[in-house]
Structures are given as C-alpha cells and as structure tokens.
N, C-alpha and C positions, 0 to 999 in steps of 0.2 A: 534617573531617566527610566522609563517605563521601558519593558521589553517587547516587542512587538508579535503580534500573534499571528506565526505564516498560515495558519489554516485561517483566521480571517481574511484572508487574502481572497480566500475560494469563496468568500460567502456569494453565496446567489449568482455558483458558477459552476459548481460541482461539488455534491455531494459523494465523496470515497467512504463513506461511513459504511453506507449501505448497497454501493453500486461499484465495482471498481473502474478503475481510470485506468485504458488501454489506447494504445495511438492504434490505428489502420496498421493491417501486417504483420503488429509486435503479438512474441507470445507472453508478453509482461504483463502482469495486471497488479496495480497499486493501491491498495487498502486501506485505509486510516482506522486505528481500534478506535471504537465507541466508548472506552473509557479511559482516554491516555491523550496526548500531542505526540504521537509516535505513528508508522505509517509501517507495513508489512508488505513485501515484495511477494509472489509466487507466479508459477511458471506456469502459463496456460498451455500446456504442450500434452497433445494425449501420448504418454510413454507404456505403448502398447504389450512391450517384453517384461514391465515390471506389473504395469494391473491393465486387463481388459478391458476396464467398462468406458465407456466413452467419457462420462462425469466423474470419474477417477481425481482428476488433478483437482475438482474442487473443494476434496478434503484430503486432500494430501498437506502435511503442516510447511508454511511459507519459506523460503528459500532464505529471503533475510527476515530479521524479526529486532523490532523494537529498534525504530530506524529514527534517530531526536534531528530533527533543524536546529541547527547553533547560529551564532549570532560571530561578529568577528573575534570577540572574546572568549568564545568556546565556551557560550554556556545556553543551555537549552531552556526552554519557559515552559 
C-alpha cells in the first residue's frame, strides 16, 4: 500500500515552503523545509527584553524543528 503524501494534500492551497501558515490572532507561524516532508514551528512574538529589533523573531531558530506526519503505524513518508 502506497503511503500518502500529507503535503499533497495542500497542493494548490498553500504553499508553507515559502510563506508561513498563520491563523488570524495566532503568534504561530508554520513552515515546511524546502528539502524535507518535515514542517518547523516558530513563535511570531516580538520578545522585546531579549532582542530590540522589530524583525528579530524572524531569524531567531524555530521553537520546534523537524516535525514528520506519521500515518497510524507510526511511520513517516
């Protein structure tokens, strides 16, 4: 049985490659590495006591990192 590809899912619905994926509100913004099926968390939050600059958080390194979608068998594609 073939495994199924969850980023096909997004085809021709959202591109995380190069834009992140944020709901209204959230300070989460969701990522997908351009060379991996793995997706990168980081925290849109300007954390003004640790660095100044207003675009600070978006080179700050990702909150979670190297995040796989599993299948019910616990196995990633």
């Amino acid at each position: 049985m073939k495994k199924p590809d969850y980023f096909s899912l997004l085809t021709n619905h959202i591109d995380i490659r190069h834009v992140p994926f944020s709901e209204r509100g959230s300070r989460i913004l969701v990522y997908r590495y351009l060379d991996q099926n793995a997706i990168y968390i980081r925290l849109a939050e300007r954390l003004t006591n640790l660095e100044s600059n207003i675009e600070a958080y978006l080179n700050r390194l990702p909150f979670i990192q190297d995040l796989f979608f599993i299948d019910e068998k616990k196995t990633s594609n």
